[in-house]
C-alpha positions in Angstrom: -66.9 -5.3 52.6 -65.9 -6.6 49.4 -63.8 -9.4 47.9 -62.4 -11.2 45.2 -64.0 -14.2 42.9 -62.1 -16.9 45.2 -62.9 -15.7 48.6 -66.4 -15.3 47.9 -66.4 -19.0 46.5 -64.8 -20.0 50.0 -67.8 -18.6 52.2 -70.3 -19.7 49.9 -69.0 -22.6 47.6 -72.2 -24.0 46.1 -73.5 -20.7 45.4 -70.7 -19.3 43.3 -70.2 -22.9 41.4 -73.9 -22.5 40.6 -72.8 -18.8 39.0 -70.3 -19.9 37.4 -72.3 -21.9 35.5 -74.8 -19.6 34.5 -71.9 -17.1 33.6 -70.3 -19.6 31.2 -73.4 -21.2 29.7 -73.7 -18.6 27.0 -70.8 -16.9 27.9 -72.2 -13.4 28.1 -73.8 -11.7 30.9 -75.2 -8.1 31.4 -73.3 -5.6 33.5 -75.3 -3.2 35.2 -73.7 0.3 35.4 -74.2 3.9 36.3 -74.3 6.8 33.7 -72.7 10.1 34.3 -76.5 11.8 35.2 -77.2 8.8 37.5 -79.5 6.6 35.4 -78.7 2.7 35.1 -77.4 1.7 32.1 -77.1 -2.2 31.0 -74.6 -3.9 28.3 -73.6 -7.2 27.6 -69.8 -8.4 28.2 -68.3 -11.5 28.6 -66.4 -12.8 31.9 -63.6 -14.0 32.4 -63.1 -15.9 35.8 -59.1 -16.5 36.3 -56.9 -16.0 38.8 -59.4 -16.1 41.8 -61.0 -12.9 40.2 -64.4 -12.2 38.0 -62.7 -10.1 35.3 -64.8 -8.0 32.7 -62.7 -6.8 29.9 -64.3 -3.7 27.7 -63.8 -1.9 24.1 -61.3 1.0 25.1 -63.9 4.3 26.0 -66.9 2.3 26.0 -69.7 3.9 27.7 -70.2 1.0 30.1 -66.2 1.3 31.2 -66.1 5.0 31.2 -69.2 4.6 33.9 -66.7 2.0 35.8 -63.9 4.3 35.8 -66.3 7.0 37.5 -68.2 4.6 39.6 -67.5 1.4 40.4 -70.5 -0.2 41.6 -72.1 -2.5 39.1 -74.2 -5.3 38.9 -73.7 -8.6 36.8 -76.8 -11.2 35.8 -76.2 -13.9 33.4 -78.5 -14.2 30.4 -81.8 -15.6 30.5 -83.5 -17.9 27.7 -87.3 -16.9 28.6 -90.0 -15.2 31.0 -89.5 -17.8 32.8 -85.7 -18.4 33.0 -85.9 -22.7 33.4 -81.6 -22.8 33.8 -81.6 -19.8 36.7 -80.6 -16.3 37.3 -77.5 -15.7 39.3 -76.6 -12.1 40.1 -73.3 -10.1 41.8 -73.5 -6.8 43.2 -70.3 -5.1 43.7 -67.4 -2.6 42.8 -65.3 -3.0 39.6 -61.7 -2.4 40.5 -59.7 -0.9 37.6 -56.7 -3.0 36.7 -53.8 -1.5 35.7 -50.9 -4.1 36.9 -49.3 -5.2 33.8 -49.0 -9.0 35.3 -52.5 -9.1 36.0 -53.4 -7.7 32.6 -50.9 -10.5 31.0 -52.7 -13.2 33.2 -55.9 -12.1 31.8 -54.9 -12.1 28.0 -52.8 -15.6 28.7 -56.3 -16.6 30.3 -58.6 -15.3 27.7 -56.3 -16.7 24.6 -56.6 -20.1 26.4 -60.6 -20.1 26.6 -61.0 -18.4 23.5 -58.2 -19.0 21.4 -57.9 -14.5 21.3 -56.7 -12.0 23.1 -56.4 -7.8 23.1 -52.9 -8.2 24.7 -50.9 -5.3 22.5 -54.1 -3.3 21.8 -55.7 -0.6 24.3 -58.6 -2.4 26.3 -59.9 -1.6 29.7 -59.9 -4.4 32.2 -62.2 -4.6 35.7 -62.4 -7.4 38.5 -65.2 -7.0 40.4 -64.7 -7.2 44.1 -67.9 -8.9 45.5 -70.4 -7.7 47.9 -73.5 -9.9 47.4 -74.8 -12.1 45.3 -78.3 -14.3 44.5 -79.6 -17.3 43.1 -83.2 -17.7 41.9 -85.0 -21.1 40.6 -88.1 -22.2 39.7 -89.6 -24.1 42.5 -90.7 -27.5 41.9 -94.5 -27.1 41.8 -93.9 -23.9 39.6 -95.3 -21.7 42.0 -92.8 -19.5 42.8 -89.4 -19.5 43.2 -86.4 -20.4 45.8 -83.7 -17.5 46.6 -80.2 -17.9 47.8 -78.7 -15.3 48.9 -75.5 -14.1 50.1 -73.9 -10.6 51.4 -70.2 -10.3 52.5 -70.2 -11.0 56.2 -72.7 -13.1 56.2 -73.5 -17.0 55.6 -76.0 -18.3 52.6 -79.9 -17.6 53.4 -82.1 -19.8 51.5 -85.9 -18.7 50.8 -89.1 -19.9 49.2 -90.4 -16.8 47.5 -94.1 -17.3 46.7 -96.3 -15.5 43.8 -97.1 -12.7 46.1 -93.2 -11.9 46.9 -93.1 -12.9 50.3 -89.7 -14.8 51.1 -90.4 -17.5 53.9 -86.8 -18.5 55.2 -85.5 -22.3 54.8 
């Protein structure tokens, strides 16, 4: 099962504000996609969330949208500052659905001018909203000995685990 930006917000509100933080805070996360000969590949692209959707908007025939346009599955992970990643990591696992509606590509564009003050409408881009299917949340505990994991699949309601230095997750 999959869904858009907003619905996913609905079942799991705090975890998808908490996202959209880490999405915004340097405004450039890593996509996670599959080559032609099956291998992962990774590239950074910046997000756009508008319109109830996570939109990634790519170069026209860039590898990492050609791989979208063959396979959809991806997976998105903000940018980390360190090993030890004090602000969070936040990641979506989902499919990329190809936009091609020309009111959905002008919502984009009106979107994108308005955050960035620039926009590809009038030049050839490729444009993706990824429908979600899961997604996690991972901090630093308190006493820095380990970590706490939220995590969501569609279907499902918020788990929250303590995740220890040997990588066993004890449930909340």
């Amino acid at each position: 099962m999959s869904m858009k930006w907003d619905e996913f917000k609905a079942f799991a509100p705090a975890l998808a504000e908490s996202g959209e933080k880490l999405f915004e805070r340097v405004g450039v996360v890593l996509v996670g996609t599959i080559r032609k000969d099956g291998s992962p590949r990774i590239s950074p692209v910046e997000p756009l969330l508008a319109g109830g959707e996570l939109y990634l908007g790519m170069m026209p025939e860039s590898l990492k949208a050609l791989d979208l346009l063959r396979d959809g599955r991806c997976t998105i992970h903000n940018v980390i500052s360190d090993k030890n990643a004090p602000e969070g990591e936040f990641k979506v696992n989902g499919v990329a659905r190809n936009v091609l509606d020309d009111a959905e590509r002008r919502l984009y564009c009106d979107e994108l001018k308005k955050k960035m003050g620039w926009s590809p409408e009038g030049m050839p881009f490729h444009l993706f909203a990824v429908q979600v299917q899961s997604a996690g949340l991972f901090q630093t505990a308190d006493d820095q000995m380990g970590r706490i994991v939220r995590r969501w699949r569609a279907g499902g309601q918020v788990e929250t685990f303590r995740q220890g230095i040997d990588g066993k997750l004890v449930q909340f």
